[in-house]
Backbone as CSV, one residue per row, in Angstrom:
resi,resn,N_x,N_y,N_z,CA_x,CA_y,CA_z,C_x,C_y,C_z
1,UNK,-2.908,68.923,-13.100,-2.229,69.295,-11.856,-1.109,68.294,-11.554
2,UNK,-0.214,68.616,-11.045,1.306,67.816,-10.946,0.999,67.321,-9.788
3,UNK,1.908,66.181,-9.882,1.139,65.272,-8.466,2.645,65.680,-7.778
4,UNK,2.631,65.955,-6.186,3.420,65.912,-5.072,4.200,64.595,-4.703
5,UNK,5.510,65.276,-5.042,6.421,63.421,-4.894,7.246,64.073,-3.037
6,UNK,7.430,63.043,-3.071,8.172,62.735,-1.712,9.489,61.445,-1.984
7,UNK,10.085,61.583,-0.840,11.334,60.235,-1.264,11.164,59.341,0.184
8,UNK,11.036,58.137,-0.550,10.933,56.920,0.973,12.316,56.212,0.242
9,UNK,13.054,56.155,1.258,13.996,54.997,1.269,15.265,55.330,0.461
10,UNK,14.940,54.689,-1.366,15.897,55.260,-2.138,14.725,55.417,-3.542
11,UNK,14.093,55.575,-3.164,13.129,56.306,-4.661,12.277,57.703,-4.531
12,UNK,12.180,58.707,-5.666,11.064,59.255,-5.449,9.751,58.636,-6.064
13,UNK,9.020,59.355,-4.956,7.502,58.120,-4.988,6.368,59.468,-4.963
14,UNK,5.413,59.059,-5.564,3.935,60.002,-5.906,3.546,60.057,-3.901
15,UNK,2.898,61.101,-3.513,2.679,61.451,-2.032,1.943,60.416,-1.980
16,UNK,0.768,59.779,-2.719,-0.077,58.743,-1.968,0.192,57.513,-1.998
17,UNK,1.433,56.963,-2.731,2.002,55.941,-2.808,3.495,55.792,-2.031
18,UNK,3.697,57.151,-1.246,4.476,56.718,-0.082,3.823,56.154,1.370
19,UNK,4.371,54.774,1.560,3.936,54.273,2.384,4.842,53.399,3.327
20,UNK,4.978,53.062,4.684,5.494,52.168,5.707,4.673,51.090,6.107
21,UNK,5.452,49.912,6.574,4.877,48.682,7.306,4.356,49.251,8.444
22,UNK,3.063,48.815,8.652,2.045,49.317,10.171,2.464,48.407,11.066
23,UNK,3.680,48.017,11.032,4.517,47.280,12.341,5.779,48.015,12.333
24,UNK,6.445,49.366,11.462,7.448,50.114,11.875,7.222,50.610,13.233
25,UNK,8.298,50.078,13.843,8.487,50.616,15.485,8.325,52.299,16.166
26,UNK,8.764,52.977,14.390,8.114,54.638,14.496,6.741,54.493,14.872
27,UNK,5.721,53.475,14.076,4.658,53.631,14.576,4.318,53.115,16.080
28,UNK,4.565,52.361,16.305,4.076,51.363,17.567,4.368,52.088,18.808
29,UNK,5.761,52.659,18.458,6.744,52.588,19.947,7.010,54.300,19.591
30,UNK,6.780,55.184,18.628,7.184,56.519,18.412,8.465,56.752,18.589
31,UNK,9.209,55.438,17.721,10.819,55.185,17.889,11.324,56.055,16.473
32,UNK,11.254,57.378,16.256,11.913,57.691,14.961,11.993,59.541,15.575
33,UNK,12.448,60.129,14.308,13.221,61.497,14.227,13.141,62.194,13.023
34,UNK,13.323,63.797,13.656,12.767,63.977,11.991,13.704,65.731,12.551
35,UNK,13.261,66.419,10.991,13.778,67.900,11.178,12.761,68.386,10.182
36,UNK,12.531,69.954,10.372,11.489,70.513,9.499,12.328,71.332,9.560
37,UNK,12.652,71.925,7.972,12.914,73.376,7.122,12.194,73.998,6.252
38,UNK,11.982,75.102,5.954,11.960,75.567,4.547,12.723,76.239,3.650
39,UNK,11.815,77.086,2.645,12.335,77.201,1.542,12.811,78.890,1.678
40,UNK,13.553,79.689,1.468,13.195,80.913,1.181,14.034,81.580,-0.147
41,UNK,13.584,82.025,-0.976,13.775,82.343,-2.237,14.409,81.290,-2.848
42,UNK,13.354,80.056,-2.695,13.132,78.531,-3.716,14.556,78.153,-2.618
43,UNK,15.574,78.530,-1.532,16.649,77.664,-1.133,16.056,77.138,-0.003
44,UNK,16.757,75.911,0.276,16.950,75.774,1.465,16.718,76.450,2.568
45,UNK,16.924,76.759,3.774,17.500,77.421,4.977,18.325,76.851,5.696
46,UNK,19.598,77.064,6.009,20.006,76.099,6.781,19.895,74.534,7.106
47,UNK,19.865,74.598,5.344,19.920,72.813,5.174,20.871,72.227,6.079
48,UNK,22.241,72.211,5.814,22.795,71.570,6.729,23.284,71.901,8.070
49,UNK,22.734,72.473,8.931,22.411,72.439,9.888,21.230,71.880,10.403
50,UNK,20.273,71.969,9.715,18.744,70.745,9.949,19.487,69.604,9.251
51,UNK,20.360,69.159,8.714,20.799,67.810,8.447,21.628,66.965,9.663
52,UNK,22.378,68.294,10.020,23.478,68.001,11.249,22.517,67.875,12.764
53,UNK,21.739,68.508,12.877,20.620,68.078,14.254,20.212,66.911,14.099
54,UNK,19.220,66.169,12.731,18.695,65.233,12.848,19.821,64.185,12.633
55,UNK,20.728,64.069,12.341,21.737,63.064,13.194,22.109,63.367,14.450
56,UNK,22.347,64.202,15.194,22.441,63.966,16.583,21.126,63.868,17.437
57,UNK,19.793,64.224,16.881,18.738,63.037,17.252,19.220,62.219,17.273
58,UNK,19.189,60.998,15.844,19.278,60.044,15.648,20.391,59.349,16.646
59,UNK,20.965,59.737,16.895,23.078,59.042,17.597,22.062,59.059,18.999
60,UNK,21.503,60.052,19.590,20.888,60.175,21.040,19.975,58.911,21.149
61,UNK,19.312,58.814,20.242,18.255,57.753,20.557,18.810,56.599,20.056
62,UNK,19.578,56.477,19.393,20.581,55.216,18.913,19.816,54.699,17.676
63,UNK,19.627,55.580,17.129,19.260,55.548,15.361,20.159,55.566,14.810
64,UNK,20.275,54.573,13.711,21.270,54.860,12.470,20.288,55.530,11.460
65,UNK,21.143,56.010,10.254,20.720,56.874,9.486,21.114,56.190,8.061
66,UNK,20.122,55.978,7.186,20.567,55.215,6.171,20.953,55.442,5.249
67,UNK,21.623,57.006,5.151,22.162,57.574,4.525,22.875,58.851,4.404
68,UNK,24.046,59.346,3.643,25.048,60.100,4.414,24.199,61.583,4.894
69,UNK,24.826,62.414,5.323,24.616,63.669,5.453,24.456,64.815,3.709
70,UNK,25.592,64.127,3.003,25.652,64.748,1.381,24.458,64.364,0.842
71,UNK,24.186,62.895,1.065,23.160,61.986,0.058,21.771,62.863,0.486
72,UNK,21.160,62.655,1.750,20.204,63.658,2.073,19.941,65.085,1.869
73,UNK,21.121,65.503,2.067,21.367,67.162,1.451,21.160,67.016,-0.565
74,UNK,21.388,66.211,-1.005,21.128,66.189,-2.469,19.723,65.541,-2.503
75,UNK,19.255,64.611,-1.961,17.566,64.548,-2.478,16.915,65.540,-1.855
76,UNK,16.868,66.360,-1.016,16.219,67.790,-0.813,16.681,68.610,-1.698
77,UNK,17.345,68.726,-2.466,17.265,70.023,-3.543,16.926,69.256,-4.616
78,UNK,17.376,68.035,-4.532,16.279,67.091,-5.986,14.519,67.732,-5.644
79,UNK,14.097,66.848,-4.359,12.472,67.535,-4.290,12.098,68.684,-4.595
80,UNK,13.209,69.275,-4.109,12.490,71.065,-4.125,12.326,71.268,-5.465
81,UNK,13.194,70.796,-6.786,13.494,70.790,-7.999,12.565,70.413,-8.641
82,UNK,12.312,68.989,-8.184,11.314,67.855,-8.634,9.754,68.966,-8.287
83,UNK,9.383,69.012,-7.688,8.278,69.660,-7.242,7.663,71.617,-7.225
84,UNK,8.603,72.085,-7.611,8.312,73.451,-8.027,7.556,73.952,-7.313
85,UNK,7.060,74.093,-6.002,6.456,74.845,-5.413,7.293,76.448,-5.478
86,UNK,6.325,77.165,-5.440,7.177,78.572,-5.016,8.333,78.818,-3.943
87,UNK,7.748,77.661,-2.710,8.612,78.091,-1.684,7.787,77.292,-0.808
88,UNK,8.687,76.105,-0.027,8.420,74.731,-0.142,8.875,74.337,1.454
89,UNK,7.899,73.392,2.371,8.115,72.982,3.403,8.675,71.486,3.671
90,UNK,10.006,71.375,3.986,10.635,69.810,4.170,10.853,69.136,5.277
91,UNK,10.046,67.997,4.905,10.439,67.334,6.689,11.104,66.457,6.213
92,UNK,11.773,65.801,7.323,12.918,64.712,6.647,12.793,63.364,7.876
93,UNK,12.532,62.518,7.775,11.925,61.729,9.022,12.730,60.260,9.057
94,UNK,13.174,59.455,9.862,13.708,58.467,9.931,13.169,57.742,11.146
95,UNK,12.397,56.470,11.241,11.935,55.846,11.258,12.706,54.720,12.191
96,UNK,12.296,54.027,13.135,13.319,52.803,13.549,13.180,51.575,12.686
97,UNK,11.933,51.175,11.548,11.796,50.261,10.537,10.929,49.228,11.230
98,UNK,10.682,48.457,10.576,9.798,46.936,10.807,10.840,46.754,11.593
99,UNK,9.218,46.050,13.273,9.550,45.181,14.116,9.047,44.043,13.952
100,UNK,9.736,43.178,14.164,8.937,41.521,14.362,8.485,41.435,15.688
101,UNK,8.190,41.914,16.732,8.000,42.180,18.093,7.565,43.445,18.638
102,UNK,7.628,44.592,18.157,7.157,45.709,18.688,8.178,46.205,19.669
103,UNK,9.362,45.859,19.784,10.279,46.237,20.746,11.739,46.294,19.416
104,UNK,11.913,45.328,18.830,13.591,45.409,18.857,12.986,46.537,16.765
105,UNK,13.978,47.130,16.552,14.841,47.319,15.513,14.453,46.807,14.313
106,UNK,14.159,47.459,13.621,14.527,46.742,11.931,15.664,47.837,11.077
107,UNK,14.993,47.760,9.863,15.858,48.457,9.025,15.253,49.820,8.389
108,UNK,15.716,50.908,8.984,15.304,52.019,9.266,14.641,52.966,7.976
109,UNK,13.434,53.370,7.798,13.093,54.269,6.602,13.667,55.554,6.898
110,UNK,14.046,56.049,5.607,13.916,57.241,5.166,12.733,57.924,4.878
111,UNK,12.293,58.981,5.225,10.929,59.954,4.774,11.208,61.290,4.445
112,UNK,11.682,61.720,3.295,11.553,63.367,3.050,10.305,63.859,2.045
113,UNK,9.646,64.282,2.976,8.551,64.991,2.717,8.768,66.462,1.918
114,UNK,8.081,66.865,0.746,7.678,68.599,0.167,6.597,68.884,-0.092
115,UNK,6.193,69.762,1.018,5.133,70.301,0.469,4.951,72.117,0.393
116,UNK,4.359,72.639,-0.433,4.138,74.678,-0.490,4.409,74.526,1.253
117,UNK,5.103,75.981,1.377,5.479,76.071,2.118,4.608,76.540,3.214
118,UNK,4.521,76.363,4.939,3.638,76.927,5.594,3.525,77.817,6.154
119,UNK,2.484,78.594,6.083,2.430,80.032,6.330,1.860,80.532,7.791
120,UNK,2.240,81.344,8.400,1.510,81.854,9.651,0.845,82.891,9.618
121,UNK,-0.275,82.823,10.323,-1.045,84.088,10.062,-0.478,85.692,10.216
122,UNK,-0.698,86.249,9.565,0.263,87.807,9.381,-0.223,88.499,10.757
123,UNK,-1.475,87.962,11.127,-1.642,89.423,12.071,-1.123,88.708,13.707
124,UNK,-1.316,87.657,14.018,-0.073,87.081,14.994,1.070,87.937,14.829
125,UNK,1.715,88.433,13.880,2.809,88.959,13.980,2.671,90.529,14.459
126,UNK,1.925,90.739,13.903,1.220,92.180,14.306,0.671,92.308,15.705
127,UNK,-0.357,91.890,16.241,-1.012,91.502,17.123,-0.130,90.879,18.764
128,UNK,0.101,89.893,17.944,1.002,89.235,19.221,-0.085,87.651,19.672
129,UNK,1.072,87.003,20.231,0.151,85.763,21.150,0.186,85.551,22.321
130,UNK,-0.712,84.655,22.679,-0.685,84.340,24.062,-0.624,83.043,24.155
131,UNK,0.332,82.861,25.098,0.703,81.463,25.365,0.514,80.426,27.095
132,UNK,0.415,79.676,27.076,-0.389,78.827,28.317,0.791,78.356,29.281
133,UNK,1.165,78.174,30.598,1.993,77.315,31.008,0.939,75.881,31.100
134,UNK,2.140,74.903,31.471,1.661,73.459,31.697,2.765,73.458,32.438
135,UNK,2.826,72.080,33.408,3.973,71.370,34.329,4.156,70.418,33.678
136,UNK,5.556,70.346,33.104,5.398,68.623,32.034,6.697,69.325,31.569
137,UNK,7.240,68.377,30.815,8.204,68.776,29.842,8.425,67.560,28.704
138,UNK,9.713,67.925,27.957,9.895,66.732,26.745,10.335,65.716,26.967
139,UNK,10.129,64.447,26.399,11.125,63.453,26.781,12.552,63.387,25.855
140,UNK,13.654,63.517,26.682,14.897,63.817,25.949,14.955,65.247,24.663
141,UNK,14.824,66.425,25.326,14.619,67.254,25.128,15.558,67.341,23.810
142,UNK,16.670,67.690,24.127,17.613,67.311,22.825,17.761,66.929,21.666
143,UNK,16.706,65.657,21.380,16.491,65.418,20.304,14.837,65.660,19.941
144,UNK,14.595,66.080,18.636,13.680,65.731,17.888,13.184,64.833,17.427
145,UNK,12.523,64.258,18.521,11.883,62.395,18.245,10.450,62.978,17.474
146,UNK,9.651,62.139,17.322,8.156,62.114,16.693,7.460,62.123,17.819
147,UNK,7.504,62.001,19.056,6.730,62.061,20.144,6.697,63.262,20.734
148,UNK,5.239,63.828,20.038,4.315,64.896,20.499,3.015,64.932,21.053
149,UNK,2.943,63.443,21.644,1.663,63.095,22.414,1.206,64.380,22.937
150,UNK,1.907,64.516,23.816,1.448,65.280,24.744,1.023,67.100,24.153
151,UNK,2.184,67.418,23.698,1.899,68.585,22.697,0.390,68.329,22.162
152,UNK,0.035,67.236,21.138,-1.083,67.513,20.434,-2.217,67.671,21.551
153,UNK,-1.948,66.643,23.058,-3.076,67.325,24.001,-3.293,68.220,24.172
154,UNK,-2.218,69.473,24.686,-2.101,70.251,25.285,-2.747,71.457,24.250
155,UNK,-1.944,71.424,22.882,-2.633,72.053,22.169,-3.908,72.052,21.920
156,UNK,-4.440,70.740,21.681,-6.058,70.757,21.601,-6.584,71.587,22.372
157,UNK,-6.051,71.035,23.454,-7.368,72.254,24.256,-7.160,73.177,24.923
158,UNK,-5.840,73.915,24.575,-5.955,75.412,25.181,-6.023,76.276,23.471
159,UNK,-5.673,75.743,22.816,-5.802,76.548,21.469,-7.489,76.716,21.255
160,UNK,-8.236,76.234,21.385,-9.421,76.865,21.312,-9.953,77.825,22.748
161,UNK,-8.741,77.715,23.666,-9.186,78.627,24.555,-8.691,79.957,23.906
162,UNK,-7.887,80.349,23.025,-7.090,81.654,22.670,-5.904,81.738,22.589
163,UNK,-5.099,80.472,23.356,-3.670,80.469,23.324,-3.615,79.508,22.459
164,UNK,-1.734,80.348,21.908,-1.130,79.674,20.306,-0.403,79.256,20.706
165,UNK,0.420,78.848,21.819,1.178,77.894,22.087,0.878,77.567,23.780
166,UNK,1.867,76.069,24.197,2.075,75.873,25.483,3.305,75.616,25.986
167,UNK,3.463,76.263,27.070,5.150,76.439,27.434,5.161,75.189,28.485
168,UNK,6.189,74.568,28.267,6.583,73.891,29.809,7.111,74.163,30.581
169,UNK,6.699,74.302,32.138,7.236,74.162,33.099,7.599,73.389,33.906
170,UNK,8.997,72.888,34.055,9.946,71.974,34.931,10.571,72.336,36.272
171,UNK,9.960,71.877,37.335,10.675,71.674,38.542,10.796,73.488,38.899
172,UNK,9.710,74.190,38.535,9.617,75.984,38.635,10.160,76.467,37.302
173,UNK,11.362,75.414,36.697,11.997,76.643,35.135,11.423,76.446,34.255
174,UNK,10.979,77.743,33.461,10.735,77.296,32.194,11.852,76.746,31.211
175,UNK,11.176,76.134,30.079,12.176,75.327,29.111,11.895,75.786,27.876
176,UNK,10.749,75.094,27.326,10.320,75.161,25.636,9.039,75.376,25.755
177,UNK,8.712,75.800,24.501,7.204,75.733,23.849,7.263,74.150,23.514
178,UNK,5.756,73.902,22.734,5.616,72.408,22.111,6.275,72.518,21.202
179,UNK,6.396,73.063,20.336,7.671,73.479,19.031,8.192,74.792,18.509
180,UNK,8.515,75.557,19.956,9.303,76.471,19.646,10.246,76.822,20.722
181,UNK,11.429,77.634,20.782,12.115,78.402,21.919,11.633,79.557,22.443
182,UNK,11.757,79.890,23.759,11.364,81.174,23.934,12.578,82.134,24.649
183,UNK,12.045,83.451,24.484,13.070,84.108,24.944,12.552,85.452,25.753
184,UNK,12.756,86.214,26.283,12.622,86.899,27.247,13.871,88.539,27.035
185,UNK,12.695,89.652,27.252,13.988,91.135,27.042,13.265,91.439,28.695
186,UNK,14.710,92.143,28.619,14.571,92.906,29.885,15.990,94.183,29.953
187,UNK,15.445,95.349,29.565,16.940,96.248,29.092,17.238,96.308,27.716
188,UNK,18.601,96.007,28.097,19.476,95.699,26.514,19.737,93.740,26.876
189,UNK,18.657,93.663,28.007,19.104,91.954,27.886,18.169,90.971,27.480
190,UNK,18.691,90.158,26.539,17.728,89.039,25.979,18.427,87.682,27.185
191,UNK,17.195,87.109,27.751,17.577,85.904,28.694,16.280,84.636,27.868
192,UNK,16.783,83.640,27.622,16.634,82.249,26.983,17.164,81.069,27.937
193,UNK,16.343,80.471,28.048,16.594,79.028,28.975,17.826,78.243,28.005
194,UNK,18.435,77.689,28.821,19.636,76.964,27.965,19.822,75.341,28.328
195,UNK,19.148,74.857,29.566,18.950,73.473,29.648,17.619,72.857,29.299
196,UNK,17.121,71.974,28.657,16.317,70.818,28.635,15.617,71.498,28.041
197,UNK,16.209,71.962,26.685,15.524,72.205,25.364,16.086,71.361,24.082
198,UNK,15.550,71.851,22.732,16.044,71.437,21.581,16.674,72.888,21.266
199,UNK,18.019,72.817,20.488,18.308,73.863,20.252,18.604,74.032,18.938
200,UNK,17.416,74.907,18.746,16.926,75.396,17.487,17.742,75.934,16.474
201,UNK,17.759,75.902,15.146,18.266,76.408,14.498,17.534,77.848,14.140
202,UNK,16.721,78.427,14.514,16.089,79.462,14.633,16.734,79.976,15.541
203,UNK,16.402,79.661,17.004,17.066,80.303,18.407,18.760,80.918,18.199
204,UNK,19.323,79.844,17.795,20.767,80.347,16.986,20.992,80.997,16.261
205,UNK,20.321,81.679,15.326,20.571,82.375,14.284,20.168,83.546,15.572
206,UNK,19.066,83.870,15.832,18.591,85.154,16.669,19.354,85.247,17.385
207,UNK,20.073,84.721,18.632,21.431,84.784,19.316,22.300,85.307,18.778
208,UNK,22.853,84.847,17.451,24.000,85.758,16.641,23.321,86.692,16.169
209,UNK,22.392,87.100,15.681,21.926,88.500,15.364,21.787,89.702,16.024
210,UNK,21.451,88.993,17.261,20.748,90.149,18.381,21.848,90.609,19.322
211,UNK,22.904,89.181,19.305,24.381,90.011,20.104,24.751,91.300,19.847
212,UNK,24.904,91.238,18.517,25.344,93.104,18.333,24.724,94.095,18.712
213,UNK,23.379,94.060,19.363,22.970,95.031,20.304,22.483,94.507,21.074
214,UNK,22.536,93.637,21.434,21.802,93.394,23.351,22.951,92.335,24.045
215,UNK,22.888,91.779,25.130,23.060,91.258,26.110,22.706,89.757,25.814
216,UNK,23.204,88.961,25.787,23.048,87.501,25.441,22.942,86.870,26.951
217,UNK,21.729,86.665,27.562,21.831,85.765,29.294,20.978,83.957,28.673
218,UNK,21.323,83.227,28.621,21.371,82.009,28.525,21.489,81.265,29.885
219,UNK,20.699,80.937,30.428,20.624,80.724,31.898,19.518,80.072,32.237
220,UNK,18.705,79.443,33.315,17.706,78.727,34.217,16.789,80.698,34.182
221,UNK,16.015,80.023,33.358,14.844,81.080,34.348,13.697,80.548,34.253
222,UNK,13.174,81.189,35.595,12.462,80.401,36.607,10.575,81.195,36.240
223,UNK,9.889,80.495,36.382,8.173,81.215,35.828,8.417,82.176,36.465
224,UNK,8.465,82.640,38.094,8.206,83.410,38.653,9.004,84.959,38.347
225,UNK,9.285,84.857,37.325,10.934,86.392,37.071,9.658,86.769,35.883
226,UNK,8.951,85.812,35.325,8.278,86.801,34.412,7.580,88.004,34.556
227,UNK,7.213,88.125,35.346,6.575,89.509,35.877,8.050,90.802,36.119
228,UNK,9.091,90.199,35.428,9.899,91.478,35.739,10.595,91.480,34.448
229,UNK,9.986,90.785,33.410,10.290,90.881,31.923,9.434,91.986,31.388
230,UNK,9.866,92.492,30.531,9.559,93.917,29.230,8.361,92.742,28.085
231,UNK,9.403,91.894,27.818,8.698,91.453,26.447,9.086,90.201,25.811
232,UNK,8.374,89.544,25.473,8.914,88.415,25.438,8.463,87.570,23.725
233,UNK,9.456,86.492,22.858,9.040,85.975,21.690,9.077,84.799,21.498
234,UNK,9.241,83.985,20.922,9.238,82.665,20.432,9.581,82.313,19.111
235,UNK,10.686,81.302,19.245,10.803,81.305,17.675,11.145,79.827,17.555
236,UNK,10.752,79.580,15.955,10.976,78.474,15.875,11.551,78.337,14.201
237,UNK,11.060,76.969,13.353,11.580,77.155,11.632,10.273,78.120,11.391
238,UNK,8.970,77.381,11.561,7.672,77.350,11.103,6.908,78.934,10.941
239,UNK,7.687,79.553,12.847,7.207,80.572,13.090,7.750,81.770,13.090
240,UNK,9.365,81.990,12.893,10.140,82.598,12.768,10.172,83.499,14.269
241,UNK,10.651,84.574,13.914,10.023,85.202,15.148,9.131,85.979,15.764
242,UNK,7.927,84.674,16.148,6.724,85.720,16.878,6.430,86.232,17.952
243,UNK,5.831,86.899,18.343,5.708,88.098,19.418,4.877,87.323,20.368
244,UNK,5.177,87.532,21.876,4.294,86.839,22.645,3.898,87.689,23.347
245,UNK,2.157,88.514,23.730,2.177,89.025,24.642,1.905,88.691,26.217
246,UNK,1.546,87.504,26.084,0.945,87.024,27.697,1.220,85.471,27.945
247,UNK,1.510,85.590,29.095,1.750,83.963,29.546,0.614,83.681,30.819
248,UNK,0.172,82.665,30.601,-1.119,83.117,31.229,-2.177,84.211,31.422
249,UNK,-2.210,84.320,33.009,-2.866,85.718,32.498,-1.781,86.907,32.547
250,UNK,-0.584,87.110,32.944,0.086,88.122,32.917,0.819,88.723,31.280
251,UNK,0.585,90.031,31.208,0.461,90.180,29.974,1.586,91.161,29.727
252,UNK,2.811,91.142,28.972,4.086,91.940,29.190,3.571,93.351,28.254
253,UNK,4.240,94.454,28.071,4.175,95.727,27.863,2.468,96.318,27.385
254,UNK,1.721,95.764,28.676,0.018,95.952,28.396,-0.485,95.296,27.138
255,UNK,-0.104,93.957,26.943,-0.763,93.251,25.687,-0.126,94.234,24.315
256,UNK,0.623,94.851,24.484,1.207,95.422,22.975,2.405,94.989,22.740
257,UNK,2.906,94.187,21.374,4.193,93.518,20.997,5.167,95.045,21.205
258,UNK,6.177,94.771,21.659,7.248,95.697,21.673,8.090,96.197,20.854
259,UNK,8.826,97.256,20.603,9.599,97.618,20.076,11.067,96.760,19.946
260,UNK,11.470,96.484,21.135,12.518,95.702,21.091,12.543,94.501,20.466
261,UNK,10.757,93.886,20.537,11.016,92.232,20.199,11.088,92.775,18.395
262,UNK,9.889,94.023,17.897,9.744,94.064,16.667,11.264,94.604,15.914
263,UNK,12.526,95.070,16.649,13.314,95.364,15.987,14.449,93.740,16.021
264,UNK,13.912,92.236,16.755,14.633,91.479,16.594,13.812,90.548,15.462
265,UNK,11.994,91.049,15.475,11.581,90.502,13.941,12.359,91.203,12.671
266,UNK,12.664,92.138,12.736,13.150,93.393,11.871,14.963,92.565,11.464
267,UNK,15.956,91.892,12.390,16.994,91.646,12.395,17.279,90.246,11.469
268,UNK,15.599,89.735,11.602,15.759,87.839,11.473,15.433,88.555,9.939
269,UNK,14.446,88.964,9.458,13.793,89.758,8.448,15.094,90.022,7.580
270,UNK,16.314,90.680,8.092,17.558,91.375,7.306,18.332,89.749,6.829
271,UNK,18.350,89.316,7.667,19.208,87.887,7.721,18.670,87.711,6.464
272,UNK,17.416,86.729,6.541,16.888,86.268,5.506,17.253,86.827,4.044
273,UNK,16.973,88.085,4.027,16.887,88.915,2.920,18.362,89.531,2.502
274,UNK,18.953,88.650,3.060,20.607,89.108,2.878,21.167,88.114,2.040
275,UNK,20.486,87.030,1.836,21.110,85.753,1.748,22.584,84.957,1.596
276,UNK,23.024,85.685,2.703,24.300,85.538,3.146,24.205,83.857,3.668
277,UNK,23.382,83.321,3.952,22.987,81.997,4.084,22.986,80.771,3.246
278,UNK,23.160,81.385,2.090,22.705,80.088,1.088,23.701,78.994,0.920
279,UNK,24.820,79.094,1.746,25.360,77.793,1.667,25.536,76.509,2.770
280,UNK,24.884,77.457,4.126,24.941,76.763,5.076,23.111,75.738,5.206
């Protein structure tokens, strides 16, 4: 069996022999950044655009990056190469490096992770989910830091209640899932929160897809309008676009995924399979 390489720094290294100083400030202080893509027909997805986010993480939180935008874009198609999975999941992670103090700076790791790619359960897509509010939101929404404290709480323990994700609610608006966007039909109109999120390279692609037949509203919406939504999805890299039927207990078109959301799974579905993508 072929052993799983990964790249730290400037080498590729066997998965169990990639390793960091247990005084990197990523660890201590959850001072680092990262982006997750995959693979689809062995490419990329929107490599560089998950290259171009996790530097403007990095610039937000005042990370340098220890290497160019090209250089990173070439050891991800080295891994994917190096490692032959069918169709392959990449995280790419940067690190603030060894502290001598637990506060200041060192010299920043590189982490690109490959592993088979991850799969979501098929009948979620079929079926539909249900998702939880919470009052909370991200810290520095914008970027993709490593700090998902709170996410892994939140998830713990409503995911064994039945719900697959948790939405935040800020000051009455909703914002984000723990790692996804959400979006909202009503008509021919799709409405998506547009402040004090991360903005997805998923969410973007569905925006340009779905313009050509619906209504693009990008705006503050508030928990309380959900009860006058049709149908509502979530999307993210991981999850593409899944169907949500209930937010709490209110449950949009009687707990059945919709037509409208299944003809914008149907749109992301064409994208993909168009691969009109493969260079971005």
């Amino acid at each position: 069996m072929n052993k799983v390489i990964y790249f730290l720094n400037n080498n590729f290294v066997e998965k169990d022999r990639a390793v960091i100083p247990v005084n990197d400030i990523g660890l201590l202080r959850a001072y680092a950044v990262f982006d997750y893509l995959k693979t689809y027909f062995s490419k990329p997805f929107h490599l560089n655009d998950h290259i171009d986010r996790l530097f403007k993480s990095a610039e937000y939180i005042g990370l340098k990056i220890p290497k160019t935008k090209s250089e990173i874009r070439e050891i991800v198609l080295e891994l994917i190469s190096i490692n032959k999975f069918v169709e392959s999941s990449i995280r790419i992670i940067v690190t603030g490096g060894e502290s001598p103090d637990g506060k200041k700076k060192g010299e920043p790791n590189l982490i690109i992770t490959c592993e088979p790619r991850n799969e979501i359960d098929k009948t979620f897509y079929e079926k539909g989910v249900k998702i939880k509010t919470v009052r909370d939101y991200r810290e520095a929404p914008i970027a993709k830091t490593i700090n998902y404290t709170m996410a892994v709480k939140y998830l713990s323990e409503y995911f064994p209640q039945g719900y697959f994700e948790v939405l935040y609610v800020h000051n009455s608006k909703i914002t984000e899932c723990t790692s996804s966007n959400i979006f909202f039909i009503k008509g021919t109109k799709i409405i998506t929160p547009k402040d004090e999120i991360l903005p997805g390279i998923t969410r973007k692609i569905i925006i340009d897809q779905a313009s050509k037949f619906f209504d693009i509203d990008e705006r503050d919406v508030y928990l309380h309008e959900i009860y006058d939504f049709e149908e509502a999805f979530i999307t993210s890299t991981d999850k593409e676009v899944l169907p949500v039927i209930s937010i709490d207990t209110h449950y949009f078109n009687k707990g059945i995924v919709g037509e409208k959301t299944r003809k914008i799974m149907k749109l992301f579905k064409s994208y993909v399979d168009s691969k009109i993508w493969f260079e971005n």
